[in-house]
N, CA, C and O atoms as a GROMACS GRO file, in nm:
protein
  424
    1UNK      N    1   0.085  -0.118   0.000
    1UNK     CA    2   0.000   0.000   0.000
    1UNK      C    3   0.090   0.124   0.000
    1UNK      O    4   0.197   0.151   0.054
    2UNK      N    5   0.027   0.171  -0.059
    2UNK     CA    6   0.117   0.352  -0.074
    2UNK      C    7   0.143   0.436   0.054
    2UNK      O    8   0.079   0.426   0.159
    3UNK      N    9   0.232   0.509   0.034
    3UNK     CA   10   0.241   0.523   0.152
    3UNK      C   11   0.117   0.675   0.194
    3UNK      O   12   0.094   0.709   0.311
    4UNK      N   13   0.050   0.747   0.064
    4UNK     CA   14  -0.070   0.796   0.075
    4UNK      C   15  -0.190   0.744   0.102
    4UNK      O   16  -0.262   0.822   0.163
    5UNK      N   17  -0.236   0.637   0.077
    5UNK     CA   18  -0.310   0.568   0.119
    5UNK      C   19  -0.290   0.490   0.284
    5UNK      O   20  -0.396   0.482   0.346
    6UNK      N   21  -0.196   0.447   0.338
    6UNK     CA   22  -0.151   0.438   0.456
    6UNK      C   23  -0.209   0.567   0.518
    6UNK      O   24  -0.301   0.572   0.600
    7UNK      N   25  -0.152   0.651   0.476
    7UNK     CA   26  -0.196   0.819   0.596
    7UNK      C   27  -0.332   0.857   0.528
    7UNK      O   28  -0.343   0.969   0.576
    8UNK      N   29  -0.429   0.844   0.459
    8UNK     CA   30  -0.540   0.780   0.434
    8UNK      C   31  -0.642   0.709   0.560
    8UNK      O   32  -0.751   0.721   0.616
    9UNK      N   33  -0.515   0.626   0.558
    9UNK     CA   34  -0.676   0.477   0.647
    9UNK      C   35  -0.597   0.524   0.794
    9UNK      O   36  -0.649   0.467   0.890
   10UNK      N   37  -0.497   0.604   0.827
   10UNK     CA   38  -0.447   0.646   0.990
   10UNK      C   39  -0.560   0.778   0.991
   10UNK      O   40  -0.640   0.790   1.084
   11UNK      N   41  -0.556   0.856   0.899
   11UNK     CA   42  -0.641   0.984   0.914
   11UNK      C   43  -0.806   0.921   0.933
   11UNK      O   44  -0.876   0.996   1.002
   12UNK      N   45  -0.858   0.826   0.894
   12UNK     CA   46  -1.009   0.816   0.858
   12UNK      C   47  -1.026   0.698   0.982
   12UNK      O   48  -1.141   0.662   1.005
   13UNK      N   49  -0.946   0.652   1.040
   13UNK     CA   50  -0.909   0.550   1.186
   13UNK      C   51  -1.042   0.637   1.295
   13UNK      O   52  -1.155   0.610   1.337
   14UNK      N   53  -0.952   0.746   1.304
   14UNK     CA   54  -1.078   0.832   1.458
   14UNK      C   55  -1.201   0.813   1.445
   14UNK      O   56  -1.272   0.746   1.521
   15UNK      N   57  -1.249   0.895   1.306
   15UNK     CA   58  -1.403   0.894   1.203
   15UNK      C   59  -1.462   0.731   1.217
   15UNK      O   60  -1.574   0.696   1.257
   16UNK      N   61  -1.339   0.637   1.166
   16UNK     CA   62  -1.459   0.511   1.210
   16UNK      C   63  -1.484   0.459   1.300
   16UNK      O   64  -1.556   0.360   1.313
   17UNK      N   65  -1.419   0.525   1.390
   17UNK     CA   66  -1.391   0.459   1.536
   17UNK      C   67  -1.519   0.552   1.614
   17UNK      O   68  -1.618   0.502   1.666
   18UNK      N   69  -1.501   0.635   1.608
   18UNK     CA   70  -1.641   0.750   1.656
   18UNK      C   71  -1.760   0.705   1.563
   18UNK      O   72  -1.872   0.740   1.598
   19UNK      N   73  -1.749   0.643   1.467
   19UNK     CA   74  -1.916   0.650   1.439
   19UNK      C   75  -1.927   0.510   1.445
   19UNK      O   76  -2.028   0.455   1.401
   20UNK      N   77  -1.807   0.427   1.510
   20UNK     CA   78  -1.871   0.262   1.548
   20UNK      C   79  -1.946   0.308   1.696
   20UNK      O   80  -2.050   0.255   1.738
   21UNK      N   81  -1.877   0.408   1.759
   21UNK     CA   82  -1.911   0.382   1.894
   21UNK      C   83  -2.029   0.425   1.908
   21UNK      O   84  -2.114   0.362   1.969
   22UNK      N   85  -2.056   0.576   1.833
   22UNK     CA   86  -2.192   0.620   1.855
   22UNK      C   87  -2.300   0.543   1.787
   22UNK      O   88  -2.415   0.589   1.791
   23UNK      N   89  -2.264   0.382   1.698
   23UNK     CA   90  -2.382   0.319   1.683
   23UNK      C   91  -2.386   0.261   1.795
   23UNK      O   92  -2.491   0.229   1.851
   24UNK      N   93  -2.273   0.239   1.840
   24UNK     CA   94  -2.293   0.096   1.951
   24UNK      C   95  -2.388   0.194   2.076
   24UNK      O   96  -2.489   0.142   2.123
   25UNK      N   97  -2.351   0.318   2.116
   25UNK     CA   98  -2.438   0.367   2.222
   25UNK      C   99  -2.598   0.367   2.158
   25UNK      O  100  -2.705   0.356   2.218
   26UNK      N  101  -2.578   0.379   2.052
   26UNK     CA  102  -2.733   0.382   2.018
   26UNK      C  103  -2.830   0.263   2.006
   26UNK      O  104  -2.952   0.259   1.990
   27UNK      N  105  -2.744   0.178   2.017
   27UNK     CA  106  -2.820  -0.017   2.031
   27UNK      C  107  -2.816  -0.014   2.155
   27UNK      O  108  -2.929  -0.045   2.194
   28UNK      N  109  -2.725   0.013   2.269
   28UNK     CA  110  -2.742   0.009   2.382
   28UNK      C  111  -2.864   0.078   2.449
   28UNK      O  112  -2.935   0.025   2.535
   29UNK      N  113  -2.879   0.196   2.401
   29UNK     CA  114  -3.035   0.288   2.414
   29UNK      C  115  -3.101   0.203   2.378
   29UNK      O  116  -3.169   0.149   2.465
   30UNK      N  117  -3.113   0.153   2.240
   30UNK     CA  118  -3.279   0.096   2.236
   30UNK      C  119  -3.317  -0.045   2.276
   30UNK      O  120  -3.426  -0.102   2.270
   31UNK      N  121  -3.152  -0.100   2.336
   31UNK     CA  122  -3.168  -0.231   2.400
   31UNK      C  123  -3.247  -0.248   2.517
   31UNK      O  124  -3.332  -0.332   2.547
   32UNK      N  125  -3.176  -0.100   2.605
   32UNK     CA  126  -3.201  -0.034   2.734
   32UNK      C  127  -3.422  -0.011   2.739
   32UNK      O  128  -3.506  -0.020   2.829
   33UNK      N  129  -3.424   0.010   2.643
   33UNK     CA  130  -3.528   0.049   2.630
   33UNK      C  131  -3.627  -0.049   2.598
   33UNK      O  132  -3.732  -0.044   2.662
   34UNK      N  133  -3.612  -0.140   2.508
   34UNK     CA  134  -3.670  -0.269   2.437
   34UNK      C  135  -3.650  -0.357   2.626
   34UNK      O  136  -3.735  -0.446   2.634
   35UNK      N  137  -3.572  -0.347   2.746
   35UNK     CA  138  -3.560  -0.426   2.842
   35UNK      C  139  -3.670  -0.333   2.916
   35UNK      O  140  -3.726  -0.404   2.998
   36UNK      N  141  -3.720  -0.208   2.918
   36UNK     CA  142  -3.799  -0.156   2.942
   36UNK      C  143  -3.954  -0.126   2.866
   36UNK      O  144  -4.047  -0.046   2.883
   37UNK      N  145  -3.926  -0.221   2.786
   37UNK     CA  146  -4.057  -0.209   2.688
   37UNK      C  147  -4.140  -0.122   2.600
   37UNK      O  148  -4.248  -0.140   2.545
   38UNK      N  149  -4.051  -0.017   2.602
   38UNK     CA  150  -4.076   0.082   2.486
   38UNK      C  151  -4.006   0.053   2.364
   38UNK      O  152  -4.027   0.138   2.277
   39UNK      N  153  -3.914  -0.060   2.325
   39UNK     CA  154  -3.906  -0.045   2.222
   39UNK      C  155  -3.908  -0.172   2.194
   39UNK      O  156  -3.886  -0.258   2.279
   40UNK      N  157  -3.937  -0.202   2.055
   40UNK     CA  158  -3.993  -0.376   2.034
   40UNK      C  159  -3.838  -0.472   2.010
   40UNK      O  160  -3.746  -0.426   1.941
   41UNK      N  161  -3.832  -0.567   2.057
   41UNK     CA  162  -3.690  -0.629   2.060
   41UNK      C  163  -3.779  -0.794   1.998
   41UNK      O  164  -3.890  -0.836   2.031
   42UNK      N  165  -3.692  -0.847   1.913
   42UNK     CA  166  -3.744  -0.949   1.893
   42UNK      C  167  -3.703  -1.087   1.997
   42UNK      O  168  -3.582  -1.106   1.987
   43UNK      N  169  -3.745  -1.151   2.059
   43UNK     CA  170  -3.754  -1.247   2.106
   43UNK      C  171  -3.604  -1.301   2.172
   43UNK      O  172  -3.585  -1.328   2.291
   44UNK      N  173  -3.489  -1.309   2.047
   44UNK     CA  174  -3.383  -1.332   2.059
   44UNK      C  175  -3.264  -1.251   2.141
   44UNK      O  176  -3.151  -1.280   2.180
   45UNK      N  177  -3.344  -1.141   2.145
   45UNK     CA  178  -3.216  -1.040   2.106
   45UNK      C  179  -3.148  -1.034   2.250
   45UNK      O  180  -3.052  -0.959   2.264
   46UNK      N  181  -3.194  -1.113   2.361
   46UNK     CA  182  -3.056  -1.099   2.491
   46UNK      C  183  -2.971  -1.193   2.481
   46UNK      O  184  -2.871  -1.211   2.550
   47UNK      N  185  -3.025  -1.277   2.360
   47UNK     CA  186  -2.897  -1.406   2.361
   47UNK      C  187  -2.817  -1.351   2.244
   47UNK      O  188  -2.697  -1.368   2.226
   48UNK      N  189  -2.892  -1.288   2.176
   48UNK     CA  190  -2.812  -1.217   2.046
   48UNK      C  191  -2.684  -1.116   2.129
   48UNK      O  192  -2.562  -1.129   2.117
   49UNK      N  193  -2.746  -1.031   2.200
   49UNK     CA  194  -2.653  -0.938   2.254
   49UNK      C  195  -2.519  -0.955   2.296
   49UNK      O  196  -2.417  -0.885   2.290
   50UNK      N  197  -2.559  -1.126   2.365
   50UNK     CA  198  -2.445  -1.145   2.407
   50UNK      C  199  -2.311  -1.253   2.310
   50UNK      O  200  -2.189  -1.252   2.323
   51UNK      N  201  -2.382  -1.322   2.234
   51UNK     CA  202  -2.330  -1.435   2.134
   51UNK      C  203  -2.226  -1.330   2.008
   51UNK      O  204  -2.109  -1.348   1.974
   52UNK      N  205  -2.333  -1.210   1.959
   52UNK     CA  206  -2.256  -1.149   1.892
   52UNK      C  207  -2.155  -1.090   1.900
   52UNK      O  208  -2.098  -1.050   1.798
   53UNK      N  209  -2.098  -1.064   2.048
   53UNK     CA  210  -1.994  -1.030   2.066
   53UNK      C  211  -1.862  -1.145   2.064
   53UNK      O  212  -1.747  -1.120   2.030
   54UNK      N  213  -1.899  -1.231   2.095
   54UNK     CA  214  -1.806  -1.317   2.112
   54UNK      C  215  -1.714  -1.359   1.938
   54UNK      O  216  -1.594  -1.362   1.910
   55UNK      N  217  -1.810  -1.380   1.874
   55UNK     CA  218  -1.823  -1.368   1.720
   55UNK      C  219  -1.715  -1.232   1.674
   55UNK      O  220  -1.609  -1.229   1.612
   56UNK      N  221  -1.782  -1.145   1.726
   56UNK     CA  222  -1.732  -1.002   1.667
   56UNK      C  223  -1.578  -1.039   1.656
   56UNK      O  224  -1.501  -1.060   1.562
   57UNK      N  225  -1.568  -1.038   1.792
   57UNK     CA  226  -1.436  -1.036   1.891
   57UNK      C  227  -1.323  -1.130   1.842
   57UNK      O  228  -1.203  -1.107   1.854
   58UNK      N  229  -1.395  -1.272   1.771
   58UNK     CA  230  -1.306  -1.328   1.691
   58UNK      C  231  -1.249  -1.258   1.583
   58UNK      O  232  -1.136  -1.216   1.557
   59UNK      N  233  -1.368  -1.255   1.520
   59UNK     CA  234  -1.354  -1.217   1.360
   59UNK      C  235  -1.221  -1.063   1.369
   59UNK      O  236  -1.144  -1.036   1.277
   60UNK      N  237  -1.228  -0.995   1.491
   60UNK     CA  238  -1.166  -0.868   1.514
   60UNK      C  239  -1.007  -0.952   1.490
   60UNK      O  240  -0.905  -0.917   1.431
   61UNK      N  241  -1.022  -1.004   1.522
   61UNK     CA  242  -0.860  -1.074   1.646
   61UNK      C  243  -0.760  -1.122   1.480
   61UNK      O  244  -0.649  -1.082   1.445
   62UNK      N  245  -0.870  -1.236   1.396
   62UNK     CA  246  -0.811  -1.292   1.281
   62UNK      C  247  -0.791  -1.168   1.191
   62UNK      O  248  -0.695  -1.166   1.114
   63UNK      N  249  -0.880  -1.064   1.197
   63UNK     CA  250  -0.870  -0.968   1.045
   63UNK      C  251  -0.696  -0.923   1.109
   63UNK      O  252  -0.586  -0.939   1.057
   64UNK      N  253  -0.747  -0.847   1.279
   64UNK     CA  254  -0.609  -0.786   1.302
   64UNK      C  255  -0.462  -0.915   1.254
   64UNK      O  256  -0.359  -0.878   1.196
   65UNK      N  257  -0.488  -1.047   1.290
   65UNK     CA  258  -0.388  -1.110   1.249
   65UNK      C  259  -0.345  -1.112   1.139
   65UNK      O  260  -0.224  -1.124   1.118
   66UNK      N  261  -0.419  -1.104   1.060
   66UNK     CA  262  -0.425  -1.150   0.904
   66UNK      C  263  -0.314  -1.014   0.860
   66UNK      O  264  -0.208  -1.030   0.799
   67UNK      N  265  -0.374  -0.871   0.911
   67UNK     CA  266  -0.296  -0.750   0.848
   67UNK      C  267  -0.160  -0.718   0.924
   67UNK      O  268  -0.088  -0.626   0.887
   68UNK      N  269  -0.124  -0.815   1.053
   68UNK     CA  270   0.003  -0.792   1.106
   68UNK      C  271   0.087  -0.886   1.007
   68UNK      O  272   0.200  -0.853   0.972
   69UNK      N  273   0.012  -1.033   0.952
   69UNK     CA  274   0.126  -1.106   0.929
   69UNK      C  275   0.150  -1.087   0.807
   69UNK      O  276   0.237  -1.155   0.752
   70UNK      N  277   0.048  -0.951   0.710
   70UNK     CA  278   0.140  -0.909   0.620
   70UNK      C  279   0.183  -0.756   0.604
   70UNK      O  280   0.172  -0.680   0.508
   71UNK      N  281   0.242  -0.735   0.749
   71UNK     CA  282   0.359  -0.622   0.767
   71UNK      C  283   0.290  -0.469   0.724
   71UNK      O  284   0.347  -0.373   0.674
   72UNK      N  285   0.120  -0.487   0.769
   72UNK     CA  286   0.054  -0.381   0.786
   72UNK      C  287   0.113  -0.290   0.866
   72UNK      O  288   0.174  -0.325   0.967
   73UNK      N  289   0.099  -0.153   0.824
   73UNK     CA  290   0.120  -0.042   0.922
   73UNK      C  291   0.020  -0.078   1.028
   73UNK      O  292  -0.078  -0.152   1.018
   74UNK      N  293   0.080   0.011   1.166
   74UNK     CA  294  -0.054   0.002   1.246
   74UNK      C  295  -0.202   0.074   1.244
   74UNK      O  296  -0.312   0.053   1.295
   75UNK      N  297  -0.155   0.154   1.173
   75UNK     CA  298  -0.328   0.201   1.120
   75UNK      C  299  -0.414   0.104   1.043
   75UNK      O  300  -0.532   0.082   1.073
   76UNK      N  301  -0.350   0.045   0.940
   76UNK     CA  302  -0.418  -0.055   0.854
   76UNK      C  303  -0.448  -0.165   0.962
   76UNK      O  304  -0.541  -0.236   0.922
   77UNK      N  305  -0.396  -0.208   1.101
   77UNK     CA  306  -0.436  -0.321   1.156
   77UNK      C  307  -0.547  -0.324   1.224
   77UNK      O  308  -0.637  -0.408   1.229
   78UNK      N  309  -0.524  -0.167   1.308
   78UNK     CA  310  -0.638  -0.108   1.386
   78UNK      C  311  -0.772  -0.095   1.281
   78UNK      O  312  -0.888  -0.119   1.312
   79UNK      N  313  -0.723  -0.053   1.156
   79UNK     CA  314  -0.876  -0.050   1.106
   79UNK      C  315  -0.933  -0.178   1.023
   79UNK      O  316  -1.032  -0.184   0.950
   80UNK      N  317  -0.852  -0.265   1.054
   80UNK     CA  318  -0.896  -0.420   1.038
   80UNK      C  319  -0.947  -0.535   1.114
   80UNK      O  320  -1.014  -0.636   1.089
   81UNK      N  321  -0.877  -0.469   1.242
   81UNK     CA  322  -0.953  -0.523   1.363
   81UNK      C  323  -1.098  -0.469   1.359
   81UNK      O  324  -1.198  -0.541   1.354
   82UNK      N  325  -1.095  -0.296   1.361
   82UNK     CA  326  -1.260  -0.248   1.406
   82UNK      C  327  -1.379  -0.283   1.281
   82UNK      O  328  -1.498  -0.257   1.298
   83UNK      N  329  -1.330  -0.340   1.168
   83UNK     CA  330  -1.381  -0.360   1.093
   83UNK      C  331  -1.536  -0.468   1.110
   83UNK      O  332  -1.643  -0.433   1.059
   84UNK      N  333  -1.526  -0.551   1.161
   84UNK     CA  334  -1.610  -0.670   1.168
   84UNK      C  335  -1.711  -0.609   1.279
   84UNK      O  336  -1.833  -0.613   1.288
   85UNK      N  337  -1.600  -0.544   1.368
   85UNK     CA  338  -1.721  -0.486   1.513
   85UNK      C  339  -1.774  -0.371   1.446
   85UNK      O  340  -1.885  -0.358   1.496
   86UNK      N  341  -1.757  -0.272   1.352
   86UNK     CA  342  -1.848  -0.228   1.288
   86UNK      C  343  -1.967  -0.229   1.218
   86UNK      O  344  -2.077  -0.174   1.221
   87UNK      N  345  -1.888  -0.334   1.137
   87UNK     CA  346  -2.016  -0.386   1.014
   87UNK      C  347  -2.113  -0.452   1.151
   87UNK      O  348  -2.214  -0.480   1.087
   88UNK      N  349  -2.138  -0.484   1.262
   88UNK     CA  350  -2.203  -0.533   1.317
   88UNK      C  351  -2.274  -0.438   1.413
   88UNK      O  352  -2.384  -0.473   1.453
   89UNK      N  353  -2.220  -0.312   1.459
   89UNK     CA  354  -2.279  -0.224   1.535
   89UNK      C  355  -2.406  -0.157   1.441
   89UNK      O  356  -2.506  -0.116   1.499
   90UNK      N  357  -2.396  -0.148   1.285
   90UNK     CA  358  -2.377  -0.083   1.202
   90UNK      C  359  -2.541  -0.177   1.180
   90UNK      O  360  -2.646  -0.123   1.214
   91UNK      N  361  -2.541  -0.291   1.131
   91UNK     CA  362  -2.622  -0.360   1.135
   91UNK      C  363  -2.709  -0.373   1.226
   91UNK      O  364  -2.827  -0.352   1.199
   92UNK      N  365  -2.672  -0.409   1.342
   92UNK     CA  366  -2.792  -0.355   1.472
   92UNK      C  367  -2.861  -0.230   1.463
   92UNK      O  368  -2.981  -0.217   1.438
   93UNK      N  369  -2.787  -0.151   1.481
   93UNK     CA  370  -2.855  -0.023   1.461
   93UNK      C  371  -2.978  -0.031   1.349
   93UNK      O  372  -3.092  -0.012   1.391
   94UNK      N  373  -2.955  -0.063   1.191
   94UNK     CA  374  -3.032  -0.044   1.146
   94UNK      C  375  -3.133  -0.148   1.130
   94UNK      O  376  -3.236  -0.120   1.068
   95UNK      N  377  -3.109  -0.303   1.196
   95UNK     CA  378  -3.235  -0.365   1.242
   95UNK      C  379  -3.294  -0.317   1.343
   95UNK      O  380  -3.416  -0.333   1.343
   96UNK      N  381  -3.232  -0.241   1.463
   96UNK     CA  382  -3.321  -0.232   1.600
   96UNK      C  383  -3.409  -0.058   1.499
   96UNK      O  384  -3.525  -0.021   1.482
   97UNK      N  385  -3.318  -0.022   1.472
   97UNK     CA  386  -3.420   0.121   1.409
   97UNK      C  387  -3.542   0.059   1.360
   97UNK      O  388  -3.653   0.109   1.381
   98UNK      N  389  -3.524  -0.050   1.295
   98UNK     CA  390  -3.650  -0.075   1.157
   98UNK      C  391  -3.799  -0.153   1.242
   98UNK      O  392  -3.908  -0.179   1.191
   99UNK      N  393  -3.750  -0.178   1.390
   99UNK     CA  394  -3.839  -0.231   1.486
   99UNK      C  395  -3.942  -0.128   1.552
   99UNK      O  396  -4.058  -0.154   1.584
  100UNK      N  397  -3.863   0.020   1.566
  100UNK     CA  398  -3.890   0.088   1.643
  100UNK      C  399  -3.967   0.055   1.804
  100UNK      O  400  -3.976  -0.048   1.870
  101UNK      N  401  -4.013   0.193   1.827
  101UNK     CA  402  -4.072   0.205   1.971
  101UNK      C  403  -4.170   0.167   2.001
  101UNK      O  404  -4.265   0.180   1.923
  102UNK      N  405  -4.184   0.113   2.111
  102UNK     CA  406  -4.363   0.041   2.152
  102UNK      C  407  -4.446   0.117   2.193
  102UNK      O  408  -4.557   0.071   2.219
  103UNK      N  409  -4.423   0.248   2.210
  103UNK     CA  410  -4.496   0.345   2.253
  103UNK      C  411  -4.534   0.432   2.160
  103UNK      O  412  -4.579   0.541   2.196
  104UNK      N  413  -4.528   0.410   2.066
  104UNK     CA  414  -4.632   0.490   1.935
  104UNK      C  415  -4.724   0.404   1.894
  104UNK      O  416  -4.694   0.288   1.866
  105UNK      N  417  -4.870   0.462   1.883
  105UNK     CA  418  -4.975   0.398   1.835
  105UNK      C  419  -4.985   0.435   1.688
  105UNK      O  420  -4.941   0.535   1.631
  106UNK      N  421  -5.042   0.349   1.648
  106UNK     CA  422  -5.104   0.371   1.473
  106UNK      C  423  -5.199   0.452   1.455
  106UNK      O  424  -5.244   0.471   1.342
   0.00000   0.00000   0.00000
């Protein structure tokens, strides 16, 4: 990889890292909330909550391996690790959105 593209994926590192987290606070809200019954959670979702992490957490561990053992900068590793826990915060979010709140009537 170039070495522009390297300072590329180190510069755009913070940006994905801040908008993994602010999905992840936002599944936590409507998890928080779906355990309080305002928002509709399907059936699964406390075994989901917890299974998907474990998953994530792999998939994080091999991508990061995969880009150390070919002599990735550390930006490229870091954003190979957060990669998988993204695409998955990323995904919650927009299944728990598409459920919405139990407290709006038709």
């Amino acid at each position: 990889m170039s070495r522009q593209n390297q300072a590329t994926a180190a510069a755009m590192l913070p940006w994905r890292m801040g908008l993994m987290l602010w999905q992840a606070q936002a599944v936590i809200a409507m998890r928080m909330l779906g355990a309080a019954g305002l928002w509709s959670l399907s059936p699964g979702e406390s075994n989901r909550m917890v299974t998907e992490k474990v998953v994530a957490a792999a998939e994080s561990g091999r991508a990061a391996a995969r880009a150390m053992a070919r002599c990735a900068s550390p930006a490229l590793v870091a954003g190979a690790a957060l990669k998988p826990v993204g695409q998955r915060t990323s995904a919650n979010m927009r299944r728990l959105l598409r459920r919405g709140p139990n407290f709006i009537s038709d």
